[in-house]
TITORGU-712223 format. One record per residue (C-alpha): residue number from 1; residue in one letter; x, y, z. Coordinates in steps of 0.02 Angstrom, whole numbers. Last residue first. Layout:
residues N
[NUM A [X Y Z]]
...
//
This chain:
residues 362
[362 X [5029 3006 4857]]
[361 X [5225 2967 4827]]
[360 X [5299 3063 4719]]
[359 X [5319 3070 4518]]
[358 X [5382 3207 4411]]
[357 X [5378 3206 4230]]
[356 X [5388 3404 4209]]
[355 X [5241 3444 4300]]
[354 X [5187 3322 4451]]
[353 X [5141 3147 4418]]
[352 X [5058 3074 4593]]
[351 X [5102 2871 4673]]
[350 X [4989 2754 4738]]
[349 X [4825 2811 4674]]
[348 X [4789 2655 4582]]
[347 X [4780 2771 4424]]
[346 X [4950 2841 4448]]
[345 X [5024 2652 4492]]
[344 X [4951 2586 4323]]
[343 X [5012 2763 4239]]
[342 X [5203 2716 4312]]
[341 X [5196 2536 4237]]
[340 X [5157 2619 4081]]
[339 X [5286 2749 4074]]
[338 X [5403 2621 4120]]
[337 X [5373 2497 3991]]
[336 X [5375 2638 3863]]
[335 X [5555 2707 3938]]
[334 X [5620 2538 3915]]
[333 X [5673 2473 4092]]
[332 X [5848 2488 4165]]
[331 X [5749 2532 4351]]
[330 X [5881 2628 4412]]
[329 X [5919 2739 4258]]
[328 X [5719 2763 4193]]
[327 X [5686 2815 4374]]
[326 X [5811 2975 4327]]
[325 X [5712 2990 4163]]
[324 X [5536 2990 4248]]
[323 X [5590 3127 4345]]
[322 X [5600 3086 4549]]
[321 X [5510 3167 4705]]
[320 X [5537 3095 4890]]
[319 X [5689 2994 4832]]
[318 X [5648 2829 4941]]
[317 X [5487 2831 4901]]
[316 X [5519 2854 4722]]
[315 X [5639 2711 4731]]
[314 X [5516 2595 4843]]
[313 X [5370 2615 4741]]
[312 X [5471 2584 4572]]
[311 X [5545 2426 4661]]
[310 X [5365 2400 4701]]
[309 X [5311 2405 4522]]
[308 X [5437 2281 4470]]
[307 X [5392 2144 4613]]
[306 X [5213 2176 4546]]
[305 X [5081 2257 4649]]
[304 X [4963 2158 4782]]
[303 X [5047 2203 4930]]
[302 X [5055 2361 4885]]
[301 X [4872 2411 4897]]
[300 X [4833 2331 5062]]
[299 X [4995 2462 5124]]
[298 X [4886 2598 5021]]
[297 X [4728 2539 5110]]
[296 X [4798 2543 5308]]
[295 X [4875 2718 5250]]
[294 X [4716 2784 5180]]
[293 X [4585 2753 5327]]
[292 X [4637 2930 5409]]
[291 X [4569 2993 5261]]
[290 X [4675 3085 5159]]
[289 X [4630 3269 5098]]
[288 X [4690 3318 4930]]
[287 X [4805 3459 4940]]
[286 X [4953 3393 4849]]
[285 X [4956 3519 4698]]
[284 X [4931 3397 4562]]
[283 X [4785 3306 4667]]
[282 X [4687 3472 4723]]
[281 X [4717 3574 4553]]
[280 X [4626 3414 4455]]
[279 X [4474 3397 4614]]
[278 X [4416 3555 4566]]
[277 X [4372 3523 4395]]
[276 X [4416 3524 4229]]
[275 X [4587 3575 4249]]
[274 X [4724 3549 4115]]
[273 X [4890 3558 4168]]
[272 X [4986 3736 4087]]
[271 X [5131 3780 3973]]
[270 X [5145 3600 3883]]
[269 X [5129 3670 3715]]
[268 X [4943 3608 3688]]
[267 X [4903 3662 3878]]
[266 X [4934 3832 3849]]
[265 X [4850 3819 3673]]
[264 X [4703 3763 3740]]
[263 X [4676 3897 3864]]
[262 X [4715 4048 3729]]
[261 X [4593 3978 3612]]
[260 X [4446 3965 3728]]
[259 X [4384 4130 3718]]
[258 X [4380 4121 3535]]
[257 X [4261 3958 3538]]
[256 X [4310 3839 3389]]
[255 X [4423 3750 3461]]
[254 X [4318 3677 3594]]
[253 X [4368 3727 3788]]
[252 X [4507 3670 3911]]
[251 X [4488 3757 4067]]
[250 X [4694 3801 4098]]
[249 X [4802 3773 4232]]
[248 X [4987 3839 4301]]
[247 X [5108 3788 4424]]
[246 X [5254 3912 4485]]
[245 X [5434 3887 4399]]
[244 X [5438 4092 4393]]
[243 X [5466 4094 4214]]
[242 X [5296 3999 4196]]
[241 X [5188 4110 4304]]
[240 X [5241 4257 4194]]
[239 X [5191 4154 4041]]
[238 X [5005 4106 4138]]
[237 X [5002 4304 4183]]
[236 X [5038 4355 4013]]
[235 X [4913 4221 3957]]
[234 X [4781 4319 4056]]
[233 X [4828 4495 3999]]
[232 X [4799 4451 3825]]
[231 X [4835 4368 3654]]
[230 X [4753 4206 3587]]
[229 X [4592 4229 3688]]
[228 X [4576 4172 3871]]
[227 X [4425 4078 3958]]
[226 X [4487 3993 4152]]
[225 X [4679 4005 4171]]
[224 X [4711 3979 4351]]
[223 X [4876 4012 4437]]
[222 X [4968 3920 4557]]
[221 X [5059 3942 4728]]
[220 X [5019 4134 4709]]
[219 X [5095 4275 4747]]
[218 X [5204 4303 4593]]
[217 X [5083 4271 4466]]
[216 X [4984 4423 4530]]
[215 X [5113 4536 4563]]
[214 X [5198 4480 4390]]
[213 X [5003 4552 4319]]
[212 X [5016 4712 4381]]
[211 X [5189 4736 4270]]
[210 X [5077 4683 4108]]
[209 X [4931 4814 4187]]
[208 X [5052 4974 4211]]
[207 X [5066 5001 4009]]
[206 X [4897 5014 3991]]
[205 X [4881 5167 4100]]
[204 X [4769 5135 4264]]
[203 X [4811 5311 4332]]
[202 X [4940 5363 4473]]
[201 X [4879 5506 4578]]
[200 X [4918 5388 4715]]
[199 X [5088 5261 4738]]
[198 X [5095 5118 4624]]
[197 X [5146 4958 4690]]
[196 X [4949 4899 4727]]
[195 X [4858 4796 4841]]
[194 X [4666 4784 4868]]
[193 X [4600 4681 5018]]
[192 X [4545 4528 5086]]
[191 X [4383 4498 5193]]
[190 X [4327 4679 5275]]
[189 X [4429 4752 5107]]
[188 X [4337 4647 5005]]
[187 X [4168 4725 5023]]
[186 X [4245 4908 4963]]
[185 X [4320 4809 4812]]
[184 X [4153 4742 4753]]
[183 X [4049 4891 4771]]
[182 X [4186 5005 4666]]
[181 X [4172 4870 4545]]
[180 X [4091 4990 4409]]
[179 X [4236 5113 4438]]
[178 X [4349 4990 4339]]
[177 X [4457 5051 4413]]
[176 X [4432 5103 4579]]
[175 X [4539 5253 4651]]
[174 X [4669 5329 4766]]
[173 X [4731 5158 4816]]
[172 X [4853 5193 4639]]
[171 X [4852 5106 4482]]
[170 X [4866 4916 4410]]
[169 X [4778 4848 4549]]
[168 X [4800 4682 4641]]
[167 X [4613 4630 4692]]
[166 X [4647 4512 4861]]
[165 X [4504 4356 4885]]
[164 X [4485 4322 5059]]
[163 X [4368 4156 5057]]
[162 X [4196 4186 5129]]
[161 X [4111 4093 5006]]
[160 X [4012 4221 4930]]
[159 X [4138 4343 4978]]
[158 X [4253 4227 4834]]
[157 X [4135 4204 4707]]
[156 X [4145 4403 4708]]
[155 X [4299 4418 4671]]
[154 X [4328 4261 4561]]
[153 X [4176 4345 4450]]
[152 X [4280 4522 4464]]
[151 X [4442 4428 4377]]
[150 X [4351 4318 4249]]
[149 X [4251 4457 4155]]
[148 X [4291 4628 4181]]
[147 X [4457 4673 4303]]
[146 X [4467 4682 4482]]
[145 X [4649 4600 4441]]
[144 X [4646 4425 4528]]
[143 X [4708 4319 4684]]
[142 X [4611 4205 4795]]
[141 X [4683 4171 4968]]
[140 X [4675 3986 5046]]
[139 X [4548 3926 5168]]
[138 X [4563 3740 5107]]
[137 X [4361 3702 5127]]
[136 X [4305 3847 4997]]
[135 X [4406 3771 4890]]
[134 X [4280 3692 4797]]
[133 X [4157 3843 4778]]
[132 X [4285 3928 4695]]
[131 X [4308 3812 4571]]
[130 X [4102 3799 4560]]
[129 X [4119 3995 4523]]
[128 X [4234 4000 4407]]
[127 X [4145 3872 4308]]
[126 X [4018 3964 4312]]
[125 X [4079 4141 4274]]
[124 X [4172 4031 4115]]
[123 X [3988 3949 4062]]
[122 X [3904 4135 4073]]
[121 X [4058 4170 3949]]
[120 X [4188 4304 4017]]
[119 X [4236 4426 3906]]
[118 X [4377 4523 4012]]
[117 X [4468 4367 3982]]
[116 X [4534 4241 4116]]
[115 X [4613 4243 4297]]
[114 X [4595 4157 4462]]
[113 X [4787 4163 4558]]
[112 X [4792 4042 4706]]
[111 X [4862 4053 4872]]
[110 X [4879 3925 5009]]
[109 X [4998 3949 5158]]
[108 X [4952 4132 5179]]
[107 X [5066 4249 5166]]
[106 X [4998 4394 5113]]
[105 X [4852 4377 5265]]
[104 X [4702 4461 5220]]
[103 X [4652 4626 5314]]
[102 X [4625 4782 5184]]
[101 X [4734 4903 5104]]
[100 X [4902 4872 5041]]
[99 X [5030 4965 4967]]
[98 X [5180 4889 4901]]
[97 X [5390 4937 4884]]
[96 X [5525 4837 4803]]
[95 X [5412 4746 4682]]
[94 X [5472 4582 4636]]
[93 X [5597 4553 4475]]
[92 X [5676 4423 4556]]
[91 X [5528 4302 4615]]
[90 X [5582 4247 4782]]
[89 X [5489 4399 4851]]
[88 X [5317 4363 4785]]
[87 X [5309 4213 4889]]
[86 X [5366 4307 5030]]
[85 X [5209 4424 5019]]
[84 X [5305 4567 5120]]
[83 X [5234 4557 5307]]
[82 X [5416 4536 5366]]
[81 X [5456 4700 5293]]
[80 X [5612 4706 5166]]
[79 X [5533 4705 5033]]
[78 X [5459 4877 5100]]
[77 X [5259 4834 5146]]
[76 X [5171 5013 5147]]
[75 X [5003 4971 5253]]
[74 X [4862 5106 5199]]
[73 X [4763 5179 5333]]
[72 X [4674 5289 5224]]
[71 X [4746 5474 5305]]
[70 X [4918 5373 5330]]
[69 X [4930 5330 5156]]
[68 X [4895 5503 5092]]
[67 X [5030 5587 5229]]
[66 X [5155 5464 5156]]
[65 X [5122 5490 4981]]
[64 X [5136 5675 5024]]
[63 X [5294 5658 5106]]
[62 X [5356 5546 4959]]
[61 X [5333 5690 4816]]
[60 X [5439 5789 4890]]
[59 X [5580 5656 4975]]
[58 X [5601 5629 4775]]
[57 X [5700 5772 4744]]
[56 X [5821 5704 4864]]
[55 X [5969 5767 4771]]
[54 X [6080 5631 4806]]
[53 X [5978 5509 4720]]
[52 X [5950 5623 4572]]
[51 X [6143 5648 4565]]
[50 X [6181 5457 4585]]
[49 X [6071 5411 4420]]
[48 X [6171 5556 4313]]
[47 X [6335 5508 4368]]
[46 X [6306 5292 4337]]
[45 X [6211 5183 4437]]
[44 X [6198 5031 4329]]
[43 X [6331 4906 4440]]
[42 X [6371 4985 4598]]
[41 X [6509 5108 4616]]
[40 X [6421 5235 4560]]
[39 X [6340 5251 4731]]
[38 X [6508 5267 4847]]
[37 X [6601 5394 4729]]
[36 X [6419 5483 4749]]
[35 X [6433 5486 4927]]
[34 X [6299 5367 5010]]
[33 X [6170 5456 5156]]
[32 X [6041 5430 5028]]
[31 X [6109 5245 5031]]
[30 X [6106 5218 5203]]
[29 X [5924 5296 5244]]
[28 X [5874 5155 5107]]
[27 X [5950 5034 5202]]
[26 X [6094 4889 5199]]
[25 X [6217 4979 5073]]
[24 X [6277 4848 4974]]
[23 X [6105 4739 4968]]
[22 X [5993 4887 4959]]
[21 X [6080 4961 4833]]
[20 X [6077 4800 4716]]
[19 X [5897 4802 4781]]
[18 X [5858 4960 4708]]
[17 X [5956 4922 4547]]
[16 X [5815 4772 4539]]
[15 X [5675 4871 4599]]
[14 X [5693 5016 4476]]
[13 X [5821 5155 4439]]
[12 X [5815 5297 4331]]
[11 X [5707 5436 4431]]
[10 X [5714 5396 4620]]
[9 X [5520 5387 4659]]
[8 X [5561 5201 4740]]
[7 X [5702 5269 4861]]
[6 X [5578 5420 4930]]
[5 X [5443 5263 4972]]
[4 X [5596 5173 5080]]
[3 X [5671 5336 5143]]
[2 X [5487 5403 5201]]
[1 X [5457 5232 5291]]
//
C-alpha cells in the first residue's frame, strides 16, 4: 500500500493522470520503477511531472500516512481494491485512493445520498426523518457530509433506525469537523463509518468540500435534495449527480421560503423528480415491494385495457425500458394521444415513467 498512497502525494498529477498511469503501467510499484522516457510518454506527464515521480519525495510523507492509518485501523481502498465503492468507480473523475473507517458495506445494493442546507427547518429535520424512517425496511446505506442541518439530521435518523449511514468528510480521519458531531460520528463507526480521500493533517478548507461532494453523488443510486438555497453545497451535489446519469429528488417547498428555492428550481428545469414522500423514491427507483397477489391482478388488469393500450403493454414489455418517442414510432399515434394513453396505464399501475420519458413495465 505505500506505492499506492506515495502515487497520490505525487505533486502535479491527480486521479485521472493517475489512472492513465495505472492503465499503461499496471501498478503503482510499476510506474515508480518507469524511466522517465517511459513516463512522459503518457498524455500530461511532461519533464517536470516525471522528475517528482522519480524522485520519490512523496514515499516521505506516505510512510507516515501509513504508520497513522495503521495506529487507527483505517482501511486504504486503492481503486483498484475489490472493496472500492464500485459505484463510485464508474464515475470518471473518482478518487484514486480512500480511507475508510468504520464497518458498512461500500457496496451495498441500495445506497442513497440525504443532503440539504446547513439551515435545516424543524419541517426539513422532519421530513428527513420520516424518509428515513421509510426505508428503514430496504436496508440500504445512507450517505451525507456530517455537515449542519440536513446532513447530521440523516445521520442520526439513520442510528435511530439502525440503517448504516456513512459521513464522507472533506478532511482527514485525524479529526471531526464540525467538532460538535464528534458524538455522532464516533456512534456511526459501530453502524457505518466515516470515509475520506484526504490523507491526515489535512484541514476542512473550503475548497476540499465541492470535491467531497462527487464522493457523495458518486456512491449513491440516488440522491436526496431535502431544503437547499439558490447556491450551495447541496445543489452541487444534485448537479454532480446529474453528470453522472444517477437519479436525483427534491422536497418541493413554497416559493417564498429561501430554503426551498434551490429544491424547486431543480425540479422546475427538469434536474430532479419531486419527492413528497417515501413511497415517490420507492416507485421511480423500482423498489416497491409486490405482493405475491400482484401478478394474478395485473393479468385481471389487462384484460380489461384497450386493444391500443395492450399493444403499448406488449411493446414496452417486449423492450424492457422504451422512451416515449421510440413508442411514438411503433404505435403511429399522435404524441398527445400517446402521452395520455400512457398516464391511464401509469395510474393503473401497469407500467412506471422513469426520468427522461422512460416507461417499463411495473
Amino acid at each position: 500500500m505505500l506505492h499506492e498512497i506515495a502515487l497520490t502525494m505525487v505533486k502535479g498529477i491527480g486521479d485521472i493522470t493517475i489512472k492513465t498511469l495505472l492503465n499503461h503501467f499496471g501498478s503503482a510499484e510499476e510506474i515508480f520503477k518507469a524511466k522517465k522516457v517511459h513516463l512522459q510518454k503518457i498524455p500530461n506527464i511532461g519533464s517536470k511531472t516525471a522528475d517528482s515521480i522519480l524522485l520519490k519525495d512523496s514515499f516521505i510523507r506516505a510512510e507516515k500516512e501509513l504508520n497513522f492509518i495503521e495506529k487507527y485501523k483505517i482501511k486504504p481502498l486503492f481503486y483498484t481494491s475489490d472493496n472500492y465503492p464500485k459505484k463510485l468507480k464508474n464515475c470518471h473523475d473518482a478518487p484514486v485512493l480512500l480511507y475508510f473507517k468504520g464497518n458498512a458495506d461500500l457496496n451495498n445494493q441500495k445506497i442513497v445520498a440525504v443532503v440539504g442546507t446547513r439551515n435545516a427547518t424543524t419541517h426539513g429535520k422532519a421530513f428527513c426523518d420520516n424518509l428515513i424512517a421509510g426505508l428503514q425496511q430496504h436496508g440500504l446505506l445512507v450517505v451525507s457530509g456530517l455537515a449542519y442541518g440536513i446532513d447530521i439530521a440523516a445521520h442520526q435518523a439513520s442510528l435511530n433506525y439502525a440503517l448504516p449511514t456513512i459521513g464522507v468528510l472533506g478532511h482527514g480521519l485525524d479529526r471531526i469537523y464540525p467538532a460538535v458531531h464528534r458524538n455522532v460520528a464516533e456512534k456511526m463507526l459501530t453502524n457505518g463509518g466515516l470515509l475520506t480521500e484526504f490523507p491526515s493533517e489535512t484541514n476542512p478548507d473550503r475548497q476540499n468540500f465541492p470535491k467531497r461532494n462527487r464522493i457523495i453523488a458518486g456512491m449513491a443510486d440516488a440522491t436526496i435534495v431535502i431544503e437547499a438555497a439558490k447556491k450551495g453545497g447541496a445543489l452541487i451535489t444534485a448537479e454532480i449527480a446529474n453528470s453522472y446519469n444517477k437519479d436525483v429528488f427534491a422536497v418541493p417547498g413554497r416559493s417564498s421560503d429561501e430554503f426551498s428555492e434551490g429544491c424547486n428550481f431543480l425540479i422546475k428545469t427538469n434536474r430532479a423528480q419531486l419527492i413528497t414522500r417515501v413511497e415517490d423514491l420507492e416507485y421511480i427507483m423500482g423498489w416497491m415491494d409486490h405482493k405475491t397477489a400482484q401478478p394474478k391482478k395485473q393479468q385481471e388488469l389487462l384484460l380489461d385495457l384497450n386493444q391500443e393500450d395492450q399493444k403499448i403493454v406488449q411493446i414496452i414489455n417486449a423492450a424492457g425500458s422504451i422512451s416515449i418517442d421510440d413508442l411514438q414510432l411503433k404505435m403511429n399515434m399522435t404524441q398527445s394521444k400517446l402521452a395520455m394513453a400512457l398516464l391511464n396505464l401509469e395510474m393503473q399501475s401497469v407500467i412506471i415513467s422513469l426520468p427522461g420519458k422512460v416507461y417499463r413495465m411495473n
